[in-house]
N, C-alpha and C positions, 0 to 999 in steps of 0.2 A: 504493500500500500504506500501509493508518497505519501510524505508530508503532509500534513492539512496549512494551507494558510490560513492566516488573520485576516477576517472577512469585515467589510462596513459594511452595514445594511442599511443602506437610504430609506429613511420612510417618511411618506409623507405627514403624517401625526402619529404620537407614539405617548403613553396609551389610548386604544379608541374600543370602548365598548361595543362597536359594530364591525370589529374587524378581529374577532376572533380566530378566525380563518389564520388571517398572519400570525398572531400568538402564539398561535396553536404549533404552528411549522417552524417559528424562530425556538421555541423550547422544542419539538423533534429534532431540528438541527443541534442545540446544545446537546442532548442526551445522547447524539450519534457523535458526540465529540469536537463539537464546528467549535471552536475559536471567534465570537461575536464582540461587536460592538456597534450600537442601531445609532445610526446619525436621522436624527429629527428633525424634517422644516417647519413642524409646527409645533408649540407645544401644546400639552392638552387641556381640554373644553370639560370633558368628562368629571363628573363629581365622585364617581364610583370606578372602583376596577374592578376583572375580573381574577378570578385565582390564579389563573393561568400566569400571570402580570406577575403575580407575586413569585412564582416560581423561576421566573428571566432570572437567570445570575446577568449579563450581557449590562455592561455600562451604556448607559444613556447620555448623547450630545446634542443639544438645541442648534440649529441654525439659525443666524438672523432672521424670523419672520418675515418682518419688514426691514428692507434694508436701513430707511432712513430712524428706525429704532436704533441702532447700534453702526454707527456713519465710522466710529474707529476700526471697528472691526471688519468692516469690508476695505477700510482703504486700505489696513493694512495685507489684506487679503490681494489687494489690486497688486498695490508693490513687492510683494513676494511675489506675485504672478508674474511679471516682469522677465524670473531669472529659473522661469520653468522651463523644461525642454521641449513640451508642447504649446507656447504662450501663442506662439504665431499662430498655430494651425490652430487652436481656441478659436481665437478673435477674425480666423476667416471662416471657419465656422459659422459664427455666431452671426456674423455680417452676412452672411446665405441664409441663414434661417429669420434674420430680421426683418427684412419687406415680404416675408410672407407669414410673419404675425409681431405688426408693430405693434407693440404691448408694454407694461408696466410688468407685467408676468414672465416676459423673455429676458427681461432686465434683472428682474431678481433671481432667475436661476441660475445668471453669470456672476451675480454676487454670491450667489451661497456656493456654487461652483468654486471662486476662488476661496474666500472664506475655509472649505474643506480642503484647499489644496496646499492651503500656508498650515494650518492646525492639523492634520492630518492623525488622529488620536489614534493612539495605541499602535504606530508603525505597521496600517492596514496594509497586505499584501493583493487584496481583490474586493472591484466593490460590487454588490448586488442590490438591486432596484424593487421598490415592490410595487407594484403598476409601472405600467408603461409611457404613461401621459407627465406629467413635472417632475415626479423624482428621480424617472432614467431622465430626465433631460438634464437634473444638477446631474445623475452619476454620470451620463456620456458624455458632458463639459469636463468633469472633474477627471474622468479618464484618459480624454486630451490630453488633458493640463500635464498629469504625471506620469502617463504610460503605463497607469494600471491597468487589467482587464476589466471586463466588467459583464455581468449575466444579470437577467432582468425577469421578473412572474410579474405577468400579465395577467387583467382580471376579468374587468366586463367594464365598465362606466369608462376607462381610460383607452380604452380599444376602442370603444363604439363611438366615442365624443374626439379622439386624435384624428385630424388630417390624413388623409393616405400619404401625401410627401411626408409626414415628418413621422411615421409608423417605420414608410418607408428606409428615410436615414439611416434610426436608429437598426434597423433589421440589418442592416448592411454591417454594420463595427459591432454591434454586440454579440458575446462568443457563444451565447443560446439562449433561448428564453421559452420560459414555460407558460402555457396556458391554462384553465379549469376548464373550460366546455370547449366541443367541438365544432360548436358554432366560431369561437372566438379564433380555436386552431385553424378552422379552415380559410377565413378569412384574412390570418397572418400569413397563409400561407402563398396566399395570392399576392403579397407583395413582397416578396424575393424571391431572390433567385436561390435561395440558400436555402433550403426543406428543410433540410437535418438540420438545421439551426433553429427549425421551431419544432415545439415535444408539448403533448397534449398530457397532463399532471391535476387530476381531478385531486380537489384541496382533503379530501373525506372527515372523518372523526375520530377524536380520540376516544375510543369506545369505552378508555377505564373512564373517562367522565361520565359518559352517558349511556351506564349499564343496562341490562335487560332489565324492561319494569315488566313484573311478576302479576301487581295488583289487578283484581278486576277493572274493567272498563263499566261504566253506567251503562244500565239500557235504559238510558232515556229516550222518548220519541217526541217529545216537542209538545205532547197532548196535555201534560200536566201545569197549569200555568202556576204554582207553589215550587215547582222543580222543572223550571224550563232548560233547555238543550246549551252546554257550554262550549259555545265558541271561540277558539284563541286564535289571537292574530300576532305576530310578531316581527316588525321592522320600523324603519325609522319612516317619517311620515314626510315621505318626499316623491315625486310625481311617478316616476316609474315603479312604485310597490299598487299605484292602481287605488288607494284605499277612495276613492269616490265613486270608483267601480263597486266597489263591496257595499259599501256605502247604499247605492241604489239597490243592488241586488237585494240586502236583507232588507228595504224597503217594502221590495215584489214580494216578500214570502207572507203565504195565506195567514189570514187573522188568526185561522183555528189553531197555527203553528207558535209555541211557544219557544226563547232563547232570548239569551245574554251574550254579549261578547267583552271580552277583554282584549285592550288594544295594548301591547308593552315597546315602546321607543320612543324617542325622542323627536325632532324635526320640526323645519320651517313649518308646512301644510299643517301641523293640529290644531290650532283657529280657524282654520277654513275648515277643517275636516269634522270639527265640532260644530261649527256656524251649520253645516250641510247637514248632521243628523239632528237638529234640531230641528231644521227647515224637510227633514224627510217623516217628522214625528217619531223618530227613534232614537233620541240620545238619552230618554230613560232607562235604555237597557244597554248603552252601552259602558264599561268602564274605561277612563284614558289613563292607565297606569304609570307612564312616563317611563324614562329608562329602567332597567334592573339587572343585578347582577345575574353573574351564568346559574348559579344554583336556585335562584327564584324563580330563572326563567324553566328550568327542569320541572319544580314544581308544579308550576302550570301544568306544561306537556305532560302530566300524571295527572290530573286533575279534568284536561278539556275531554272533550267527547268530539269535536273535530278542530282541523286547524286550517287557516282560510288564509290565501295569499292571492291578489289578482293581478299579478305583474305583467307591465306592460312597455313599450316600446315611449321615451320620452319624447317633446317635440325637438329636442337635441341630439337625437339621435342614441340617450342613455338607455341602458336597460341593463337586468339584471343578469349575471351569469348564469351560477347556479345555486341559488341561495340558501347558505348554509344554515339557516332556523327551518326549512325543508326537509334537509338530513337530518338535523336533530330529531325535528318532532317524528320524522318518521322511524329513529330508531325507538321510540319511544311505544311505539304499536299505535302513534293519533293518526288515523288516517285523516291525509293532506287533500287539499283544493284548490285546485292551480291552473292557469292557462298555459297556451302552448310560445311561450316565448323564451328564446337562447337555448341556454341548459335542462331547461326543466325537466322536457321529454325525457333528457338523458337519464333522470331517476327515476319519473313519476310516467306508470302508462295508464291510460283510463280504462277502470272498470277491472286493472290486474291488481295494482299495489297502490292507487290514488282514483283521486279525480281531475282532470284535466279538460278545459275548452278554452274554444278562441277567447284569446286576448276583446278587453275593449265591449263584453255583451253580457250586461246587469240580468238580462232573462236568463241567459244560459246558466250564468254563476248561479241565479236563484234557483233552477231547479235542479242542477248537483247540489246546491246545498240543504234542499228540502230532500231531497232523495238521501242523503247520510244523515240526515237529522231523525227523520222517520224511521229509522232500517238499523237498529244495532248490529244487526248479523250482517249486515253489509260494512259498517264500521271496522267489527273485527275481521273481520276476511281480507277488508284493502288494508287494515293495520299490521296484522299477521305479517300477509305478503311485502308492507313496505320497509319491516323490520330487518326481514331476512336481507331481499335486495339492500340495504345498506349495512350488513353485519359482513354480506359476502363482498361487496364492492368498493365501500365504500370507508376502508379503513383507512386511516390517515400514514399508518406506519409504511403502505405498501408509497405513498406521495416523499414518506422520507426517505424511503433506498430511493427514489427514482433521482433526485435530488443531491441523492447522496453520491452515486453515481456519474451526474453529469459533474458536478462539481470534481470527483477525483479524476476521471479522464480528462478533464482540461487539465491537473495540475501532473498529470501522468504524461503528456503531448511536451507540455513543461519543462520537465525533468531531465 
């Protein structure tokens, strides 16, 4: 086996309650032996962590935010850039990609760029990106600058929202990068020339979290209005999770039909998304639970009788991978509700192990929902099935060899 190098992992915020996904795989990578250090451009919003956060050994670095927050710290960033071996070819870089997005946002990446190439913490050997859209653009500035390599995971919002040229670029200098869904791989793959430089690496779960729940399921059917049907929802409340889709749909569902939902995350849209169930007559039954840690949100997932996600394509072209409170709840035995958008398919098939319809149609979500609201034995059958499917596929240890893997063959090419 070579050597392992000292890895910087660029992230765009560090810690982020909704990005356990990444936690989850910066602790697989510690535990496989990786040598970590997470360089931050933002720092964190989040009032709560999860456990997982607390298990990081991995020293944390802030980058300037905002540049003109800390104006010493980049100049001196500027002038140690100066007497780099990549300085030149940075700043023609940077001059290529400027008239095709004059921005305040291309500016800062060249500052945190240098910033990370004067500081350079813990005598990083390789750096790795986590999305593709700002943080590979500090790392591929920053790679410039010093001649490190650099590898890049790729997710879903940074895929679908980057430019084809500037996907592009980066696809060209970065020595591999991973994708979660095959929608996302196949589309990286249409811009280079270089195939085997992109590798499809589903995020899965650490199953010792979210072990087999044993407990009965409710047979409730929606009929008892003292014990109506529990609903969970879980994301943050922003345009592509759809909830004004869901929204309508449990508007459609019959009077005779009783249910509750609990909504758990954060986000811009929860005033609106509140304003709309009161203007739909239902925000007496819904709760807005606001963020919560990973173990409350288990709780839930042991508690609901289904779980309701209506994801959809944003008008920016956002959408969702493949959303990991999906996996959860599914290893959990809660049969899911879902449409057909990005990754979804890839876990969720209709009528096997979930529920699934087009994106964007309040009638259809309402009658998958009344149809697992009504039907316990329909519940457990699609929860059964959705359990297995993500016990057999969907482990996260088989995303750490793969990882594990690309990373030693580059330093094996190396050597």
């Amino acid at each position: 086996m070579p050597p392992r190098r000292k890895i910087l992992v660029v992230l765009k915020g560090y810690p982020r309650l909704s990005e356990t996904f990444i936690a989850q795989e910066l602790l697989g990578l510690e535990k496989a032996g990786f040598d970590l250090t997470l360089i931050s451009m933002r720092r964190p919003t989040d009032k709560k962590r999860h456990p997982v956060h607390d298990e990081i050994k991995a020293r944390v670095v802030y980058l300037p935010e905002y540049l003109h927050e800390e104006p010493i710290r980049v100049l001196k960033g500027l002038i140690a850039g100066f007497s780099k071996p990549g300085f030149k070819a940075l700043m023609k870089r940077f001059l290529a990609d400027l008239p095709r997005d004059i921005s305040r946002n291309r500016f800062r990446r060249l500052g945190q760029a240098l910033v990370l190439g004067r500081e350079w913490p813990d005598e990083g050997e390789w750096l790795h990106a986590h999305f593709i859209h700002t943080p590979a653009s500090v790392t591929e500035y920053a790679s410039i600058l010093t001649g490190t390599p650099w590898t890049c995971s790729a997710h879903a919002k940074d895929i679908w929202t980057s430019p084809d040229w500037e996907l592009h670029e980066k696809l060209a200098s970065v020595r591999w990068a991973v994708t979660c869904t095959r929608t996302g791989y196949e589309h990286m793959q249409t811009l280079t020339s270089r195939k085997d430089a992109v590798h499809l690496s589903y995020h899965g779960l650490d199953l010792a979290r979210f072990g087999h729940f044993a407990g009965e399921r409710s047979n409730r059917t929606g009929s008892d209005p003292d014990d109506p049907a529990f609903i969970l929802s879980v994301g943050r409340a922003v345009e592509k999770k759809g909830y004004d889709v869901l929204l309508r749909a449990l508007a459609l569902l019959p009077n005779d039909l009783h249910w509750r939902m609990d909504h758990i995350g954060g986000g811009e849209e929860l005033a609106k998304l509140k304003a709309l169930a009161t203007e739909l007559g239902i925000s007496g039954r819904i709760i807005w639970k606001g963020a919560m840690a990973q173990e409350d949100v288990l709780d839930h997932y042991r508690r609901a009788d289904l779980f309701a996600l209506a994801c959809r394509i944003a008008a920016n072209g956002d959408r969702d991978g493949l959303p990991n409170v999906l996996v959860e709840a599914s290893s959990q035995r809660l049969v899911c509700l879902s449409t057909e958008v990005s990754g979804v398919p890839e876990l969720l098939k209709n009528g096997e192990n979930g529920l699934v319809v087009p994106p964007e149609d309040p009638a259809l979500l309402a009658g998958a929902l009344e149809a697992a609201i009504r039907d316990p034995a329909l519940r457990k059958r699609l929860g059964d099935a959705a359990e297995n499917q993500v016990r057999k596929h969907f482990d996260y240890h088989s995303s750490i060899r793969q990882l594990t893997g690309l990373f030693e063959a580059e330093w094996q090419k190396a050597s």
